[in-house]
C-alpha positions as CSV (number, residue, x, y, z in Angstrom):
1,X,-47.5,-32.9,31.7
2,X,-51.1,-32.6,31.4
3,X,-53.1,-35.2,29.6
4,X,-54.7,-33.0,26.8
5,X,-50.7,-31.9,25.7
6,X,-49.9,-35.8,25.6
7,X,-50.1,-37.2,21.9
8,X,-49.0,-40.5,20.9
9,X,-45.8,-40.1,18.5
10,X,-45.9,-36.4,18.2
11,X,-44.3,-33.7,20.1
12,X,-46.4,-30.7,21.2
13,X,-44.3,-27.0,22.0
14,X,-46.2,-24.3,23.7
15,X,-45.0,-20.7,23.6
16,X,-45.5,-19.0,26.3
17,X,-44.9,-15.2,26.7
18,X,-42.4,-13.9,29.8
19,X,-40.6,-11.2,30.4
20,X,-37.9,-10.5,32.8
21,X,-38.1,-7.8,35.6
22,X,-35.7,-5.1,36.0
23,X,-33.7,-7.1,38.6
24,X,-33.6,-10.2,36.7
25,X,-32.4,-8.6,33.9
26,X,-29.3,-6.8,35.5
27,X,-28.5,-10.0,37.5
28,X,-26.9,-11.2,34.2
29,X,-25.0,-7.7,33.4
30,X,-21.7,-8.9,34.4
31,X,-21.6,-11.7,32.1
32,X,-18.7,-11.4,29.3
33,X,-20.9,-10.0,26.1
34,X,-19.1,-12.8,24.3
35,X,-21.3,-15.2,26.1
36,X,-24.0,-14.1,23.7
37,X,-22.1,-14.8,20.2
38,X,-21.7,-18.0,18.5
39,X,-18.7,-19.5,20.2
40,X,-17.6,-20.8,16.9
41,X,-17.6,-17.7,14.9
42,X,-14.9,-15.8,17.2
43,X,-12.7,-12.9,16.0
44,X,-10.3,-10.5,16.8
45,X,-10.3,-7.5,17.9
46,X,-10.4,-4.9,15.7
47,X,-10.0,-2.1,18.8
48,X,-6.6,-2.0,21.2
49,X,-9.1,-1.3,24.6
50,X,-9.9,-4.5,25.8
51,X,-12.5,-2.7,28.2
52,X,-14.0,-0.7,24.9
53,X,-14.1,-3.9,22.7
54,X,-16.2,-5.6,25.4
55,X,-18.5,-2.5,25.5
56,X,-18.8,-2.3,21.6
57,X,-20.3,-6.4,21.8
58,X,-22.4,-5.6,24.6
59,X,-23.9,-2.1,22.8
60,X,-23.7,-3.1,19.2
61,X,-24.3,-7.1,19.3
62,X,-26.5,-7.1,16.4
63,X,-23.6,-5.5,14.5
64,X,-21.0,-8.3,16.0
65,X,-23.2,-11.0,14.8
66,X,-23.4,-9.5,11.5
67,X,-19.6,-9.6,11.5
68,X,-19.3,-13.2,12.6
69,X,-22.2,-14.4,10.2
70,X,-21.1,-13.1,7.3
71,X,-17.2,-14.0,8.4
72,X,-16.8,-10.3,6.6
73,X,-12.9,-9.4,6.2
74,X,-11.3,-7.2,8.2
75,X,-9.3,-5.4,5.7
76,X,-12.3,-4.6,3.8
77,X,-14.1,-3.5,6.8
78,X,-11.1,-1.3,7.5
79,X,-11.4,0.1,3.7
80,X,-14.9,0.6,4.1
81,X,-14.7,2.8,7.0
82,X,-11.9,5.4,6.1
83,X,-13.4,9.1,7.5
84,X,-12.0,10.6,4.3
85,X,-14.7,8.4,1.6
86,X,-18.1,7.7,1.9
87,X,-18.2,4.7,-0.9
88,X,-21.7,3.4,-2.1
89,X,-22.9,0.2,-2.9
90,X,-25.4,-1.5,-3.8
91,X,-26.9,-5.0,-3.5
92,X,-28.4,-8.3,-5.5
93,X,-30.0,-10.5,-3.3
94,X,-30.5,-13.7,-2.3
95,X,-33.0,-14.9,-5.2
96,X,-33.8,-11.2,-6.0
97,X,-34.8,-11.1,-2.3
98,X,-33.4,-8.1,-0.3
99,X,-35.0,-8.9,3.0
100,X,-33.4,-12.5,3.6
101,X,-31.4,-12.1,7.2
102,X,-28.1,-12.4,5.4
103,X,-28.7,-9.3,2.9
104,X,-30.3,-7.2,6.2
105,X,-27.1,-8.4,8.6
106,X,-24.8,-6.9,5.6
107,X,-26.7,-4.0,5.1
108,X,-26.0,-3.8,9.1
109,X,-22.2,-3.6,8.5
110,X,-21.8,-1.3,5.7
111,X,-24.0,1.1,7.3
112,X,-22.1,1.0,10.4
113,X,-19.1,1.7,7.9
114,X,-20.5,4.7,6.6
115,X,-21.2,3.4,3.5
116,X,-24.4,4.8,1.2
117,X,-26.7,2.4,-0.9
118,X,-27.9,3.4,-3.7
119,X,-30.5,2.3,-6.3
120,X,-28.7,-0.4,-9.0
121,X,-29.7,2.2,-11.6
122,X,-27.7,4.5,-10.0
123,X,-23.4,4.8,-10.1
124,X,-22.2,3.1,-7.4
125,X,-18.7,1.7,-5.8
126,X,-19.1,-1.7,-4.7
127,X,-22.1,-4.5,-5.9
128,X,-22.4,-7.2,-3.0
129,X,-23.8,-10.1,-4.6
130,X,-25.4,-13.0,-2.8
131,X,-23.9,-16.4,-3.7
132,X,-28.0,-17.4,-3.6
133,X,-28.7,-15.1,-6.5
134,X,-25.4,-15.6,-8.6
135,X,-27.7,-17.7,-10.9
136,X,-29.5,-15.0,-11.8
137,X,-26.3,-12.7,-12.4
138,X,-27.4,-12.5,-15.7
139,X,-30.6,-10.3,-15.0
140,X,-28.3,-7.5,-13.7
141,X,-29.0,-4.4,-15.4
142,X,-26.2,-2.9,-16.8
143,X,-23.6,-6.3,-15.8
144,X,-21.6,-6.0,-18.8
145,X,-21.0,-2.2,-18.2
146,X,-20.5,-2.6,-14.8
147,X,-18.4,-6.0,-15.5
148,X,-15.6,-3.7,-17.8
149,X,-15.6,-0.7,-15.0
150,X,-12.5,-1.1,-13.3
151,X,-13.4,1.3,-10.8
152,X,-16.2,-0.9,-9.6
153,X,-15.6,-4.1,-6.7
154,X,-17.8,-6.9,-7.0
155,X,-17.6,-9.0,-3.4
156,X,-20.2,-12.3,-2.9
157,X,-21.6,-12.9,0.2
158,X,-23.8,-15.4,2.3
159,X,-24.6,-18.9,2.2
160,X,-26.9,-21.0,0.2
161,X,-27.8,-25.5,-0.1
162,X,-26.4,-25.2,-4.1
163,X,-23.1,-23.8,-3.5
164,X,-19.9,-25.2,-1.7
165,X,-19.5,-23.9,2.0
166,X,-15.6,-22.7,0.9
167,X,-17.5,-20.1,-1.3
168,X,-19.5,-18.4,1.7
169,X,-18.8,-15.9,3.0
170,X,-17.3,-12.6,1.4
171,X,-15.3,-13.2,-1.6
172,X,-13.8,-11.1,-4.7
173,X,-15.4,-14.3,-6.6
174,X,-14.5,-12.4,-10.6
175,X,-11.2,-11.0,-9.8
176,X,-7.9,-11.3,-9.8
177,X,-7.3,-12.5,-6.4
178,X,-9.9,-15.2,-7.2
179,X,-7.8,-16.4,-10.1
180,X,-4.7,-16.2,-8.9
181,X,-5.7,-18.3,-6.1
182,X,-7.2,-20.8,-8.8
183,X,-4.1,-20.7,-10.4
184,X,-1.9,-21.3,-7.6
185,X,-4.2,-24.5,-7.1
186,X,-3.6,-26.0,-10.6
187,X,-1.0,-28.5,-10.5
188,X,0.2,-27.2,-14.2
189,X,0.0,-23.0,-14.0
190,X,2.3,-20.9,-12.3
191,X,1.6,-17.2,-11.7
192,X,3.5,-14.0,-11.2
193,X,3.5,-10.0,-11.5
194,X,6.1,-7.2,-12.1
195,X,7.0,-5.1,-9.2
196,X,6.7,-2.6,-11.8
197,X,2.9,-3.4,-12.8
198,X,1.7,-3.5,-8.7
199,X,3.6,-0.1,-8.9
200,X,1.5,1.6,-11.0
201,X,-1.3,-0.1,-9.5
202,X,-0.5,1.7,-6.4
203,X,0.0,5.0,-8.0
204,X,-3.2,5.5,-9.5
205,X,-4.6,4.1,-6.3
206,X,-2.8,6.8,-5.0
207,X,-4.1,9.6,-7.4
208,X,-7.4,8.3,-7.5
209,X,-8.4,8.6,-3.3
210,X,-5.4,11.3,-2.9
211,X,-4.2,9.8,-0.1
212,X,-0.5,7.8,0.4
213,X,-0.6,4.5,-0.1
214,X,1.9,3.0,2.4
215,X,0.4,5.2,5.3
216,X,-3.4,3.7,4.5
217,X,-1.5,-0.1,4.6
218,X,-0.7,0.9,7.8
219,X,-3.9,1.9,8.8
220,X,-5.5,-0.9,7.3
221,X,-7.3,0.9,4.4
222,X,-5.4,-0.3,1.4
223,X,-7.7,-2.0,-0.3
224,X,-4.6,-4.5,-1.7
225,X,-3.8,-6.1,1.0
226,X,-4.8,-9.1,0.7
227,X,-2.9,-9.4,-2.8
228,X,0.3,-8.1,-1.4
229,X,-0.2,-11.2,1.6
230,X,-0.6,-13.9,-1.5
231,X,2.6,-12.3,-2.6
232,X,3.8,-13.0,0.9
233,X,2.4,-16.9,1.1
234,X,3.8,-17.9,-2.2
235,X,0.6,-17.8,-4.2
236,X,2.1,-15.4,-7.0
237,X,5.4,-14.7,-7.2
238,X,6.9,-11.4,-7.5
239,X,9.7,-11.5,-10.4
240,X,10.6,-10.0,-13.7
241,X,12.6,-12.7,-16.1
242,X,16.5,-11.7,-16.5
243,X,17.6,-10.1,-19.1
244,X,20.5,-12.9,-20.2
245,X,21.7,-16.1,-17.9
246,X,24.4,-17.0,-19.8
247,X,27.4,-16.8,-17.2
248,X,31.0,-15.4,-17.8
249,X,33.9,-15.8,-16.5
250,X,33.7,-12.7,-13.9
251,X,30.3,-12.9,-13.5
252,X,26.6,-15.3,-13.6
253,X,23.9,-13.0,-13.8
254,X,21.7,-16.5,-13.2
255,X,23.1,-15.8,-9.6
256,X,22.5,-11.9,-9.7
257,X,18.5,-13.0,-10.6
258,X,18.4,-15.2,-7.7
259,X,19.6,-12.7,-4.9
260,X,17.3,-10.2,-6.1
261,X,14.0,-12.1,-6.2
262,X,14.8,-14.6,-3.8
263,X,18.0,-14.2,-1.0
264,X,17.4,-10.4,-0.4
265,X,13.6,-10.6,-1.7
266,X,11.3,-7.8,0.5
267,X,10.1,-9.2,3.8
268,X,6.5,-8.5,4.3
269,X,3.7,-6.9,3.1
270,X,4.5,-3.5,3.7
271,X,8.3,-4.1,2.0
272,X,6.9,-5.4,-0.5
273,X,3.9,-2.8,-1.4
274,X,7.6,0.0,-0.5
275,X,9.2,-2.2,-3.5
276,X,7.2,-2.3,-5.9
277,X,6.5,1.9,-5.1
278,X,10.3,2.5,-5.6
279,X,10.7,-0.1,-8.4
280,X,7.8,1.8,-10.6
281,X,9.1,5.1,-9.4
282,X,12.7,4.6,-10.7
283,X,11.6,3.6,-13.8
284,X,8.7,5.7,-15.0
285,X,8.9,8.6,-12.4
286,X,9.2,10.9,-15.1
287,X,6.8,9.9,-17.6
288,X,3.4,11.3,-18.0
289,X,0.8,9.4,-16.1
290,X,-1.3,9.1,-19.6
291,X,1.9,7.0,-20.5
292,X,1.7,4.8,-17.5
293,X,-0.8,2.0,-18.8
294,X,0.8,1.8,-22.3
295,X,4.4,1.6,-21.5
296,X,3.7,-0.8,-19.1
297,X,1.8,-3.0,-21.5
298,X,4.9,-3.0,-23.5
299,X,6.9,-3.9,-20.6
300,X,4.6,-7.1,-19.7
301,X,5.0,-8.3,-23.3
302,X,8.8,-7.9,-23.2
303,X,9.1,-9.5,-20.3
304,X,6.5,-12.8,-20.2
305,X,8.0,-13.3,-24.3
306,X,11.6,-13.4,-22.3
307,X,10.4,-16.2,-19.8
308,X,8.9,-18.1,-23.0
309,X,12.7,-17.9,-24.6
310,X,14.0,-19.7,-21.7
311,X,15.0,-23.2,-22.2
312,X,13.4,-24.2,-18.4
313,X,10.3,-22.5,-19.4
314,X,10.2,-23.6,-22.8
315,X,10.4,-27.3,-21.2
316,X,7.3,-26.7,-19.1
317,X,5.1,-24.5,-20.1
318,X,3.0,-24.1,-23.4
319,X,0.7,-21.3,-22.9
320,X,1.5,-17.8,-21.9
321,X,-1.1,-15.7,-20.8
322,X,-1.5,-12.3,-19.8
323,X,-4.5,-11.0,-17.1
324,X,-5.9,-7.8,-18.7
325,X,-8.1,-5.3,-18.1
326,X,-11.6,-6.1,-19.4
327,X,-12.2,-3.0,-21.2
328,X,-8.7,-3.2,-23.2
329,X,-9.5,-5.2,-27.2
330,X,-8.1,-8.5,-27.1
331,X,-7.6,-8.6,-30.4
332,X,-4.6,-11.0,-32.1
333,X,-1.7,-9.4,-31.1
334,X,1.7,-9.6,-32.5
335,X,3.4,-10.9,-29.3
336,X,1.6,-14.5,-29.5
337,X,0.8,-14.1,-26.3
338,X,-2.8,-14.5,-24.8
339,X,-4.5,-11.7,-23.1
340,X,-7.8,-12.0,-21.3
341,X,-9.6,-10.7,-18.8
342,X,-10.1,-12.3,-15.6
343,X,-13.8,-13.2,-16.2
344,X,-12.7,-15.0,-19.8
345,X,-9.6,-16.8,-18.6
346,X,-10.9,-20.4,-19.5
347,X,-7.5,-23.0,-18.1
348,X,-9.3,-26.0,-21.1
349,X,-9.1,-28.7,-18.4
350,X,-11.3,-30.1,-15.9
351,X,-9.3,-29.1,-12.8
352,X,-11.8,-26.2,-12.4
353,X,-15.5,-27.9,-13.9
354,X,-17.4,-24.4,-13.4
355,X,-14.2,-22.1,-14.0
């Protein structure tokens, strides 16, 4: 090293500029494109050609970075890039700051899903939220609007020193995947839904994009998967209470409850999202779909003031809530049952400190 780049105690970088020639640079071509992405942040592939997946890193690695930085889901990105929609979004960045790498790497994936972004002031789909800026949700125009849209995703994304690295990535961080999850954490809460409630779910998902629901699940557009896996894994069961469990002499309908929702339960994701289809289909398929969202409002109260009348649940359980849309009027209700919204479910312990 030459004398006048030697200091005592302090390290001295020179940049230099290079460029590689034309042979140099196709010396390398063979190399597997993977070679150029974080080793840790591998994933699979989302295209059957090995030989085309391989060409889609090479061409697009920008794009694959994106994908690996953000960890973005797959399902979503299949969502996101159905021919048949062109969904917009918008975004609120990292501190208010649009142009961080994280916010420009997203923007990178949604427009390679044929997404549009609009203005914040404008009606949009989805809201992608860096977890950087969640501080200063507050300042969003419109949030409380946009909060009580139902039609309306809110995802989080990125990475920032004040929040836990379990919360990077992208996340449904308001709804009610994130509480069920939450729930299914707490040592002293137990969670579940009606087949009859995911039902009509499904249908007006079904109205709404005009499209069949089970044939997007297998195409991996259905934007529920990821609840109907949690269904899968245990986190919420899937279960209405019985109607009586006191046993005769020819028959224990205690046993008919169990083989139902347990011994000949559905057996995966796409059983049960055919369930829960049938299940609302042979109960309300001839009701008015203006009647849908009252009738099964009634049914959810009958059933969760049943499991409250049982003896086991009586034992364990004190509180009895019900997860409700946010625009519905939680007002005191007859039933004695709590209904909340996702955002204003509050568990009054200190399991979850922030909620």
């Amino acid at each position: 090293m030459k004398p006048e780049l030697r200091m005592d105690k302090c390290l001295v970088a020179a940049l230099i500029p290079w460029s590689l020639t034309h042979k140099q640079l196709t010396r390398h071509h063979c190399n597997s494109p993977n070679k150029y992405l974080p080793p840790q942040a591998n994933m699979e592939p989302f295209l059957k050609d090995e030989n085309q997946w391989l060409r889609t890193i090479r061409m697009k690695s920008r794009y694959h970075h994106a994908l690996r930085l953000l960890d973005f889901p797959e399902p979503l990105r299949k969502y996101l890039s159905d021919d048949g929609h062109v969904r917009t979004f918008t975004l609120w960045g990292d501190g208010g700051n649009h142009n961080g790498i994280e916010s420009i790497f997203l923007s990178k994936i949604l427009e390679k899903c044929r997404t549009r972004r609009v203005h914040l002031d404008d009606t949009f789909r989805l809201i992608f939220i860096h977890v950087g800026a969640i501080k200063s949700l507050h300042k969003l125009p419109r949030l409380s609007e946009l909060s009580s849209a139902s039609i309306v995703q809110f995802y989080t994304y990125g990475s920032h020193e004040t929040v836990a690295p379990q919360d990077w990535g992208i996340h449904d961080p308001i709804g009610v995947v994130h509480r069920i999850s939450q729930i299914h954490s707490h040592p002293m809460w137990e969670c579940y839904i009606l087949p009859s409630v995911l039902g009509m779910v499904v249908k007006i998902y079904s109205q709404r994009e005009k499209s069949d629901a089970v044939a997007d699940f297998d195409s991996g557009r259905f934007p529920y998967t990821k609840l109907l896996g949690m269904i899968e894994d245990g986190e919420i069961s899937l279960i209405s209470s019985p109607s009586k469990l006191s046993p005769t002499k020819d028959h224990d309908p205690c046993q008919d409850w169990m083989k139902k929702y347990w011994t000949y339960r559905p057996q995966g994701p796409r059983a049960i999202l055919q369930t829960c289809i049938d299940t609302f289909d042979g109960k309300y398929g001839e009701i008015r779909p203006e009647d849908w969202t009252p009738t099964i409002l009634y049914e959810v109260s009958k059933d969760i003031r049943c499991m409250r009348s049982l003896p086991l649940f009586m034992k364990e359980y004190r509180r009895y809530i019900v997860l409700d849309s946010p625009k519905a009027q939680h007002n005191a209700r007859h039933d004695a049952l709590e209904w909340v919204s996702t955002r204003k479910l509050d568990f009054k312990d200190e399991f979850f400190p922030s909620q």
